[in-house]
C-alpha positions in Angstrom: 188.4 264.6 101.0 185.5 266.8 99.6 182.8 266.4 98.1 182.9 266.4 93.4 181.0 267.0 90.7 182.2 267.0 87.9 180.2 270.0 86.2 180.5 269.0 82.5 180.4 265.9 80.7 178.4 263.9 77.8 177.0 260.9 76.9 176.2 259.5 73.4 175.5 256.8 71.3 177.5 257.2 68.7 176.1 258.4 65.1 178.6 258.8 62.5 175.8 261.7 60.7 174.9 263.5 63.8 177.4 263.0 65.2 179.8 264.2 62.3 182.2 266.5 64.2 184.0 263.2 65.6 186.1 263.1 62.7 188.7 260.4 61.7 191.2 262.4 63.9 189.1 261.6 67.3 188.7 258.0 66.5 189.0 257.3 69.7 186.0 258.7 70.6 183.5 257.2 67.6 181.5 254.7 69.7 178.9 254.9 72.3 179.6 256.7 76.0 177.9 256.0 78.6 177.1 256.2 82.4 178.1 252.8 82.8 181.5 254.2 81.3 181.8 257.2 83.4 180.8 256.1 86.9 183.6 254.0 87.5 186.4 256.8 86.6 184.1 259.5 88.9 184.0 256.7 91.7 188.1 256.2 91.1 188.6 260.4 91.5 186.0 260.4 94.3 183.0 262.9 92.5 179.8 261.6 94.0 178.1 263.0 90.6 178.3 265.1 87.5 176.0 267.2 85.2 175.4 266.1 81.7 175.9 268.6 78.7 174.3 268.4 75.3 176.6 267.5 72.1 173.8 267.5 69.4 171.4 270.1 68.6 168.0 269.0 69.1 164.9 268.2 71.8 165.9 263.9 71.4 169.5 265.2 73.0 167.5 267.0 76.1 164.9 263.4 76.2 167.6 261.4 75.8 170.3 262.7 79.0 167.0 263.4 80.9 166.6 259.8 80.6 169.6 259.0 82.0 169.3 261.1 85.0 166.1 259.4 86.0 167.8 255.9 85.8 171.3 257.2 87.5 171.3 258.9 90.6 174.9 260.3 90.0 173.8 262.5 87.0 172.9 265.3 89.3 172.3 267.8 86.4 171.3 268.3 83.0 172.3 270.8 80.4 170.0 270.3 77.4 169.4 271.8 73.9 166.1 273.9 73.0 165.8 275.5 69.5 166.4 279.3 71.4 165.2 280.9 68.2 161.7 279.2 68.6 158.7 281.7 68.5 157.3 279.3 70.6 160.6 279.1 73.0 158.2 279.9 75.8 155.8 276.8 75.4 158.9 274.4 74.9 160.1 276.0 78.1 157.8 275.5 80.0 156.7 271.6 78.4 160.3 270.9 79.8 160.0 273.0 83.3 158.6 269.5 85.3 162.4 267.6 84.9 163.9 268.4 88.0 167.3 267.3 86.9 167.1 270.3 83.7 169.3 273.1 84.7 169.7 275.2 82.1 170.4 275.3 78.3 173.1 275.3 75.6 173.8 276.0 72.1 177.2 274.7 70.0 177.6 278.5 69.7 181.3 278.3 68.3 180.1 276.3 64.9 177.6 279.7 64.2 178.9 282.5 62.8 180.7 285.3 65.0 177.6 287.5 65.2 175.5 284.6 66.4 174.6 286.0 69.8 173.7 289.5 68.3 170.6 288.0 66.6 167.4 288.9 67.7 165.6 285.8 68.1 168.7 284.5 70.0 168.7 287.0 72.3 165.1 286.6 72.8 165.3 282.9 73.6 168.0 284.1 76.1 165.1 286.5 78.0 162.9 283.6 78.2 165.4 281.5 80.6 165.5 283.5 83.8 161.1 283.3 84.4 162.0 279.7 84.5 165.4 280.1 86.6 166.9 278.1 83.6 170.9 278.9 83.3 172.9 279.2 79.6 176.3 277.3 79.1 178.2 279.8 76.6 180.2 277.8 74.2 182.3 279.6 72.4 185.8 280.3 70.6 188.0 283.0 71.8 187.2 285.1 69.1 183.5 285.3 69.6 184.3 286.9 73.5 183.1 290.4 72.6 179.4 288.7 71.3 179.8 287.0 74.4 180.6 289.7 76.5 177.6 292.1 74.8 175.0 289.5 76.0 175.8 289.1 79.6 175.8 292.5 80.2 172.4 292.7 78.4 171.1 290.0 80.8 172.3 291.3 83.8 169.4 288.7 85.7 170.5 285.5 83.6 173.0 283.0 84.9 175.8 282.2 82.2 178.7 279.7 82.3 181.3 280.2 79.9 182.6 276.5 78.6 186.3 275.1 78.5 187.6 279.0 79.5 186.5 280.4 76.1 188.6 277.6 73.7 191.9 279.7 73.8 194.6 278.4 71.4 197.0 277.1 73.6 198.6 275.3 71.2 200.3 278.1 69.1 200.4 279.7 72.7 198.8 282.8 71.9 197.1 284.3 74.9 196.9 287.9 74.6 193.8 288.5 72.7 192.2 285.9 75.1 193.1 287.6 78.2 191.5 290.3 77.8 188.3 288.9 76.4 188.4 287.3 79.6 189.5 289.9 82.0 186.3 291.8 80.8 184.1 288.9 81.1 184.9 287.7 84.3 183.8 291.5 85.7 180.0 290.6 85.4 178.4 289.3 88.5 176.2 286.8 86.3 179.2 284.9 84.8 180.6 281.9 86.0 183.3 279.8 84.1 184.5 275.9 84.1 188.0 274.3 84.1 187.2 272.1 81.8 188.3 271.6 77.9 192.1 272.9 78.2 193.8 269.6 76.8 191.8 269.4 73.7 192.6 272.8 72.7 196.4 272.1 73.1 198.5 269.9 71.1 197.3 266.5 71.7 199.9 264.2 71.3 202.9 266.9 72.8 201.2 268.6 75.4 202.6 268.9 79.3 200.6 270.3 82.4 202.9 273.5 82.0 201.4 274.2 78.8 198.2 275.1 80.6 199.7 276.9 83.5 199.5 280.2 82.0 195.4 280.0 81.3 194.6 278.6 84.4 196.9 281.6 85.7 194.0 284.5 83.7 191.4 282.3 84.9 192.3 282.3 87.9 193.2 285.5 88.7 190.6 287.4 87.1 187.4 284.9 88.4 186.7 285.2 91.8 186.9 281.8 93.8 183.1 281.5 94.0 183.0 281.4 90.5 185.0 278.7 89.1 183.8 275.0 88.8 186.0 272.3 87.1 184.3 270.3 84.5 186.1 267.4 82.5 184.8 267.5 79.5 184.7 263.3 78.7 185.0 261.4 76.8 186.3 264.6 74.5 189.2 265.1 77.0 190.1 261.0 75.4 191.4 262.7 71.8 194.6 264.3 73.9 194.7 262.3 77.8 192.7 260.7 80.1 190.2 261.2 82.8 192.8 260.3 85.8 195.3 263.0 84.4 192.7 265.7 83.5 191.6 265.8 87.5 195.4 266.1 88.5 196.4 268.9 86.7 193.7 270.6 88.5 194.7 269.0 92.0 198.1 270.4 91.1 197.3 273.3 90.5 194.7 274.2 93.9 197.2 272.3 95.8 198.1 275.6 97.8 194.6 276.6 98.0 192.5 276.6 101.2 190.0 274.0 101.9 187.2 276.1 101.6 188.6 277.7 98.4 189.1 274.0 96.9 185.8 273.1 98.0 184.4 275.7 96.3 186.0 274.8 92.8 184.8 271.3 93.4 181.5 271.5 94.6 180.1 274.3 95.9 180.0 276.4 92.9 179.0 274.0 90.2 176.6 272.5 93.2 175.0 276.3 93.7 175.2 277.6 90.2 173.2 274.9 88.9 171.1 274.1 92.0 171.9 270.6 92.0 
């Protein structure tokens, strides 16, 4: 067996203000998650650690996972939340640039509006990353791909990671607009993308492993192998299916693969793109 990490997960303690887009129809998932709640499913699926991605909007959020890093050894990696659009984004850079275990940075990109990563103080936040070899998770909807696309071909030097494939709609099964958002994304050396986040944008309660077939087949196909991590996206992934099943319809489908190519999907690449 290889080695795991599981490249994207959070933990919170569960705020029904901040924390207001766990609506009534994730019930599942208002109350507190943990590490004490993860560990045990990693150590069933044999990951020997994972990187931990903001889900609120603010400096506490970075504090807060940092803290848990230095207390659990299997939280390889932190993805925090810096206000990007700071004047001062440098200063709060480099206040942060002692925590080993900070990787890089993320914004909830896909609740701004579509011209979001046009902006100019954005975009300038985004230039002050690579002096401190800081990488950016891109979390977006499908339909803010060309934004997307326009600023990693502006930052040729940064490191990006587009999140859960771009949030395609698989549950009206539409793919075409997608696909080729991604098929011009993935032709940018600096671009990486995780497996992660496919069962949440399906229909929950109704949706089988062939649903997803067709996405994994873009990604897939249009990513190189070095460039494709898996990430689980708990304790979301809870709202539509569970950690155990969420692994295997990734096992399934790298089943064919080389060792060395499932390696890579894995570890390596989630291991090297985030330094861990």
């Amino acid at each position: 067996m290889s080695k795991r990490i599981d490249s994207h997960q959070h933990f919170w303690k569960f705020d029904p203000v901040r924390d207001s887009w766990i609506d009534e129809t994730m019930q599942n998932i208002q109350r507190d998650f943990l590490p004490e709640d993860l560990q045990p499913l990693l150590k069933a699926n044999q990951f020997e650690g994972c990187v931990a991605v903001q889900a609120s909007q603010s400096e506490e959020e970075t504090h807060f996972l940092l803290d848990l890093a230095s207390k659990n050894d299997f939280i390889k990696g932190v993805v925090g939340w810096v206000d990007l659009r700071n004047e001062n984004i440098e200063e709060r850079l480099d206040f942060f640039s002692d925590q080993k275990k900070l990787k890089g940075f993320r914004h909830v990109v896909q609740g701004e509006p579509d011209d979001f990563m046009y902006g100019e103080a954005f975009r300038r936040g985004i230039a002050a990353l690579k002096p401190f070899n800081y990488t950016y998770d891109i979390l977006i909807f499908e339909r803010q791909l060309p934004a997307a696309i326009s600023l990693v071909k502006d930052f040729p030097n940064q490191k990006f990671v587009i999140d859960h494939i771009a949030k395609p709609n698989i549950k009206s099964e539409t793919i075409y607009s997608w696909k080729s958002g991604i098929e011009e994304i993935a032709k940018f050396d600096n671009v990486w993308c995780k497996i992660s986040g496919m069962v949440t944008e399906a229909d929950w309660k109704n949706w089988k492993p062939e649903d997803l077939k067709p996405y994994l087949d873009v990604i897939f196909e249009n990513f190189s192998i070095d460039k494709l991590m898996y990430g689980s996206d708990w304790p979301v992934l809870n709202v539509a299916s569970d950690y155990n099943e969420v692994v295997k319809i990734l096992e399934d489908y790298i089943s064919g693969f080389s060792i060395e190519d499932q390696n890579k999907v894995w570890f390596e690449n989630a291991n090297g793109f985030y330094e861990l």
